[in-house]
TORFI-91101 format. One record per residue (C-alpha): residue in one letter; x negated, y negated, z. Coordinates in steps of 0.25 Angstrom, whole numbers, plus 5000, padded with zeros to 4 digits. Last residue first. Layout:
% residues N
AXYZ ...
//
This chain:
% residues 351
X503751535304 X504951565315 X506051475311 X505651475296 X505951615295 X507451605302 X507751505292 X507251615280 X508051695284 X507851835294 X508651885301 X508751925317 X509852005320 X510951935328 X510751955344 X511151815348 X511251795363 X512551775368 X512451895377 X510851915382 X509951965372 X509952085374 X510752215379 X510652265391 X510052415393 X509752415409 X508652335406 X507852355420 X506752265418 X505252285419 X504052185419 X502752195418 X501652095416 X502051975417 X503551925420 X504851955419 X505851875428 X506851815419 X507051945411 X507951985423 X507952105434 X506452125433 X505552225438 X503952175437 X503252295432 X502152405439 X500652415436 X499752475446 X500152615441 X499752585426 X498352555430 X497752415423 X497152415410 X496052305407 X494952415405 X495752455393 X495452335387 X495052385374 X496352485375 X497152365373 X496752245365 X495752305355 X496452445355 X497852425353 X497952455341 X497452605342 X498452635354 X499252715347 X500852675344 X502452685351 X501952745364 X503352765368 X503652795383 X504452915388 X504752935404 X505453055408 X506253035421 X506453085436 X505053025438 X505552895437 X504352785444 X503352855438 X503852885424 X504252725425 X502952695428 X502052765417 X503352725406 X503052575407 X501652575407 X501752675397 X502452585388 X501752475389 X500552555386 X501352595373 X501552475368 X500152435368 X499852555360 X499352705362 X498152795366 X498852915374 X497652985380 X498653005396 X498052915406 X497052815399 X497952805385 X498952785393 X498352695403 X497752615393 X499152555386 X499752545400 X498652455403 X498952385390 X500252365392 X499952315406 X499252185399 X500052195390 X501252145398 X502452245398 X504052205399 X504952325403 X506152345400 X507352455404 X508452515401 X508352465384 X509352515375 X510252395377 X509152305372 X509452375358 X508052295353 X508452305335 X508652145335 X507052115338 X507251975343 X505751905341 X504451915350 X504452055351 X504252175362 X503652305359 X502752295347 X501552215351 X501052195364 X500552065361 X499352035369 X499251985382 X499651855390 X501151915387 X502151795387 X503251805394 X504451725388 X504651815377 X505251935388 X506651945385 X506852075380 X506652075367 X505951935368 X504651985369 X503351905376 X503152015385 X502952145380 X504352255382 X504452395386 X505752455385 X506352565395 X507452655388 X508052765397 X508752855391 X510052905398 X510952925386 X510253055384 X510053095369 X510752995362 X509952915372 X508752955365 X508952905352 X509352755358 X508152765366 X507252795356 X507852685348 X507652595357 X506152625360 X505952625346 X506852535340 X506852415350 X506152325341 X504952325352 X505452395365 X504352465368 X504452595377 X504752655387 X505952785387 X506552865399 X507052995399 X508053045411 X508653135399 X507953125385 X507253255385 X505753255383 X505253325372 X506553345364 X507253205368 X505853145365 X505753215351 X507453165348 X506853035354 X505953025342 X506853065331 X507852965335 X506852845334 X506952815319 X508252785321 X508152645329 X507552595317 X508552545310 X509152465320 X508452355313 X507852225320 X506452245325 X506052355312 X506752245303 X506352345289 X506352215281 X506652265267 X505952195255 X506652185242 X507052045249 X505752005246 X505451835248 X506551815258 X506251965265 X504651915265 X504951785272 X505751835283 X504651935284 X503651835286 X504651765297 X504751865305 X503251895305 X502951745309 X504151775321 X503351905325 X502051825327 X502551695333 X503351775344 X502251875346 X501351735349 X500151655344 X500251715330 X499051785322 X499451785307 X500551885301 X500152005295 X500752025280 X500552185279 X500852245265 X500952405267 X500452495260 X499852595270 X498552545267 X499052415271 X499752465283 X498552555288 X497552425288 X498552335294 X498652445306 X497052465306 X497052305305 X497952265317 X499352245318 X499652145328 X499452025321 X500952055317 X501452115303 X502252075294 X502352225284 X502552265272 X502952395268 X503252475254 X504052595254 X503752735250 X504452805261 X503252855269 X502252745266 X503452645270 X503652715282 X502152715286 X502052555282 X503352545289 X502752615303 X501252555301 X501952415303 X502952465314 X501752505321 X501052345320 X501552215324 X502652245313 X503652165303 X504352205293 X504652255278 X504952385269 X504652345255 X505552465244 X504752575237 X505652685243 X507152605242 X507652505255 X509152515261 X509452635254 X509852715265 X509052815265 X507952735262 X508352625274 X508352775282 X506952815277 X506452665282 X507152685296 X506552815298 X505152785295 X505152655304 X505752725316 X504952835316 X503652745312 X503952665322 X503152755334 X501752735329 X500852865335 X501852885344 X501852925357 X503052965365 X502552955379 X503053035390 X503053025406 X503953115415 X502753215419 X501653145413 X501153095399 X502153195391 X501853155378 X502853145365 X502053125353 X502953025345 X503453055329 X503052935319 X501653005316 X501853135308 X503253065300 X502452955295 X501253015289 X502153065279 X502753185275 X502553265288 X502253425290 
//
């Protein structure tokens, strides 16, 4: 029996969708993370029960603090994207949380840089408040342990690979990180929007939606490139096909994210039979429903899709492309990788 509603939902369903392909489904994957990274800054004094935690979400790592928060007795506030719909905005308020949604912006760039500066503004004005830095804070790489320890279990982790998001880096690093204390041999294969500079695609511009969550507009300092054995970059437009084909082919109804994922994971299950093949379905499909699963009829077939491979960032390009990373670090030597703060000078950079 759980104490809170948080533990009964963080852990993943593992299925097996054919002989060498798995999916570890969650129901929303940051709550490991984001529970276990708050219980620890209790533990280690860093914030009290009753204490504001802050940051910044498009959407499942907002409902992960809220339910961390609910848990541990804390309050929460969140800057959140024009992603977030009303049935999320609607359980955050109940919840408890204080939402501050930032206004339509033209671009992710525009969007995660206003919510940048909002918080920059609420840390000079509350310095009570702790900013929980979910793209910037090793912090919640742990959270991830206990989830490779059930995929080690229930598939083995020798000749496995991994797909999933990149995003901050935590979850699918952190899984890989986990694992490989398993067996060294892991592979990690990140998926990637255009548009992000995480891996070097912002000069591409995505003529669909955002797919939010997995890629990012501004340095996340917690990405461990070196973890990373492949990348592949993934257009909406396929994301979305890949989206409908897994909820056409094997009932699993699940996010954007996700069909990237599966797109990615399909072929690679095809192509090396001699592996098992994992990818992560981070969250369900239901906010996706207006721009994705409404237009199911635009979906193409998974086995008539097949990426661009590239040997240098310089050649990517629409709709699909794939890169063997070799875990290489990033940004290139000479570049700064200083954390990102945030003063008030930085704030008026990007408001």
């Amino acid at each position: 029996m759980h104490a809170h509603i948080s533990d009964a939902i963080k852990a993943p369903q593992i299925v097996r969708l054919r002989r060498n392909l798995f999916v570890a489904r969650f129901e929303t994957m940051k709550v490991y993370s984001t529970v276990a990274a708050v219980d620890r800054l209790l533990r280690e004094g860093r914030v009290r029960r009753g204490d504001t935690l802050l940051d910044s979400s498009s959407g499942i790592y907002a409902y992960a603090l809220a339910l961390a928060c609910h848990k541990f007795g804390m309050r929460c506030h969140i800057v959140a994207s024009k992603t977030v719909d009303r049935t999320l905005m609607t359980q955050l308020q109940v919840l408890g949380a204080t939402v501050q949604q930032v206004p339509p912006q033209d671009t992710l760039k525009m969007d995660q840089s206003l919510r940048v500066a909002i918080i920059g503004e609420i840390l000079r004005e509350r310095p009570d408040v702790h900013w929980m830095r979910q793209y910037h804070d090793d912090i919640h790489y742990a959270g991830y342990v206990p989830v490779a320890e059930t995929i080690a279990h229930e598939i083995g982790a020798d000749r496995l690979t991994v797909v999933g998001g990149v995003g901050s880096g935590c979850s699918t690093g952190g899984l890989a990180v986990a694992l490989r204390d398993h067996d060294p041999s892991v592979e990690l294969i990140g998926v990637q929007p255009y548009g992000s500079v995480t891996f070097g695609s912002d000069r591409i511009e995505d003529p669909g939606i955002i797919i939010a969550g997995i890629g990012s507009s501004i340095p996340f300092q917690n990405v461990r490139h070196t973890l990373y054995d492949a990348i592949h970059w993934v257009a909406f437009d396929h994301g979305l096909s890949g989206a409908i084909a897994l909820l056409r082919e094997h009932a699993l109804f699940a996010g954007l994210s996700s069909g990237c994922a599966y797109l990615v994971a399909e072929r690679e299950a095809r192509l090396r039979p001699d592996r098992d093949v994992l990818f992560i379905a981070a969250d369900t499909g239901h906010r996706y429903v207006e721009h994705v699963f409404a237009h199911h009829e635009r979906a193409l077939p998974l086995q008539a899709l097949s990426p661009r491979e590239v040997h240098g960032l310089d050649e990517l390009s629409l709709p699909w492309s794939a890169m063997a990373w070799g875990r290489r670090s990033w940004p290139p030597a000479g570049a700064s990788t200083a954390p990102i703060e945030i003063d008030a000078a930085r704030v008026a950079d990007v408001a």
